[in-house]
C-alpha positions, 0 to 999 in steps of 0.5 A: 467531665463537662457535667463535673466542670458545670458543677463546681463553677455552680458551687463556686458561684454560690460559694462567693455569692454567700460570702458577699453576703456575709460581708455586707451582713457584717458591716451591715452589723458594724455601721447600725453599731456604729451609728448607735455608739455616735448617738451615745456618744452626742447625747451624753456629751450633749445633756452633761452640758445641759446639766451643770452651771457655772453661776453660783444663783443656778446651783441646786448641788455643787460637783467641785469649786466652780462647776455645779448641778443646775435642777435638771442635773440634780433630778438626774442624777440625785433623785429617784429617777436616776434609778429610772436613768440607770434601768431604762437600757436594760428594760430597752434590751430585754423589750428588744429582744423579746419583741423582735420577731413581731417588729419589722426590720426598719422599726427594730433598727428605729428602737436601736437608735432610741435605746442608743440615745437612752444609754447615752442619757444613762452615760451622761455623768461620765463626763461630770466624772472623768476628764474628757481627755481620759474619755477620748483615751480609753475610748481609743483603747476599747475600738482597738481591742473591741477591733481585735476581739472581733477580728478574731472571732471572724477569722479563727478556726476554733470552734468557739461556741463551747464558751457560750453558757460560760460566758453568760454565767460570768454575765450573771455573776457580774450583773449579781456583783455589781448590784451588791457593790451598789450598797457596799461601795466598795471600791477594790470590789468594784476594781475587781468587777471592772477587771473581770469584765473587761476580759469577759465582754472581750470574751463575748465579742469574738464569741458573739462575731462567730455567733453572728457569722455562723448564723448567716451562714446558716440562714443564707441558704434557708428558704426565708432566712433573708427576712430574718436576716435583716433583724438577725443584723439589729440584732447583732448590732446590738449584742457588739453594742452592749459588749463595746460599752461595757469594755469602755465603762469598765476600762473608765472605771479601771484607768479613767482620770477623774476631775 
């Protein structure tokens, strides 16, 4: 009986031990996120002001009456190296990813902020596109149901790693869609696209959450796991990251008011 009393209190104590864990790995993954999306957020709002002119004798393109692209503005976003702009956060994704276990922790977490910034530069033309009151709106609505999603996926008891290779083909789809809609232009294409998305990368952040708590949990007990662990956690910044912005550029897309 002593024996048997022994070991639940030893099961007991390991038990809390990993579920500790998994809370701080979670907000581990939460905060890395989180600053990521204030780096974004500054550097977009910070260079759509270093883009635009109110001065006529600056102006090499105009937006609307009264506010025009200055030279900067333009090389950004009317000349080839927009395409540079635009592509550069998804080479940071699939060099991140790619290059993860030959990088320390710290250094991974260094290339997360700079990815961070260099889609921020990529966003920058919302704020040229959108009213800011719009932006802080749809901003509102994608934290509560990016909040909701994940909440989900870290409570349910359902098994949700059935709708990964789902998922991932409705991600190809959308990618494939979209670069076609880039010559078309079409804008109920485009509507489509945003609509579809929205519910898709919802889809993804409870899955992606469960992803995430599952591999703790697998890890915690292996000999090692805390090593990867640590990048386990940029990792899944990362993969919450990507899912918030697509949410809120295609929420934008869908209910965004324009100037």
């Amino acid at each position: 009986m002593a024996e048997l009393y022994t070991s639940t209190r030893t099961g007991s104590g390991v038990s809390a031990e990993i579920d500790a864990g998994l809370r701080s790995h979670m907000n581990k993954i939460y905060a890395t996120m989180s600053i990521g999306m204030v780096i974004t957020g500054l550097v977009a709002w910070a260079l759509s002001g270093l883009t635009v002119t109110s001065d006529p004798s600056q102006a090499q393109g105009m937006i609307r009456e009264g506010l025009y692209l200055n030279s900067l503005g333009m090389a950004l976003y009317a000349s080839p190296l927009r395409w540079v702009v635009m592509l550069a956060p998804l080479a940071f994704v699939f060099g991140l990813s790619a290059a993860i276990n030959r990088l320390s922790a710290p250094m991974a977490q260094l290339l997360f902020y700079v990815f961070a910034a260099v889609m921020g530069a990529s966003l920058s033309s919302i704020f040229l596109v959108y009213t800011s009151m719009s932006i802080a709106q749809i901003f509102f609505a994608t934290s509560i149901m990016f909040a909701s999603m994940s909440i989900y996926g870290y409570t349910t008891k359902k098994n949700l790693s059935g709708w990964g290779s789902f998922l991932m083909m409705g991600v190809i789809g959308i990618v494939v869609a979209s670069i076609i809609n880039l010559f078309l232009q079409s804008g109920p294409l485009m509507m489509a696209i945003s609509a579809i998305g929205v519910l898709l990368f919802a889809a993804l952040t409870a899955y992606d959450t469960q992803r995430l708590k599952s591999e703790y949990l697998h890890f915690a007990t292996q000999p090692g796991g805390a090593a990867w662990l640590e990048k386990s956690a940029i990792l899944g910044a990362l993969s919450l990251y990507i899912n918030f912005i697509n949410m809120f550029v295609m929420l934008l897309q869908l209910f965004g008011s324009r100037e």
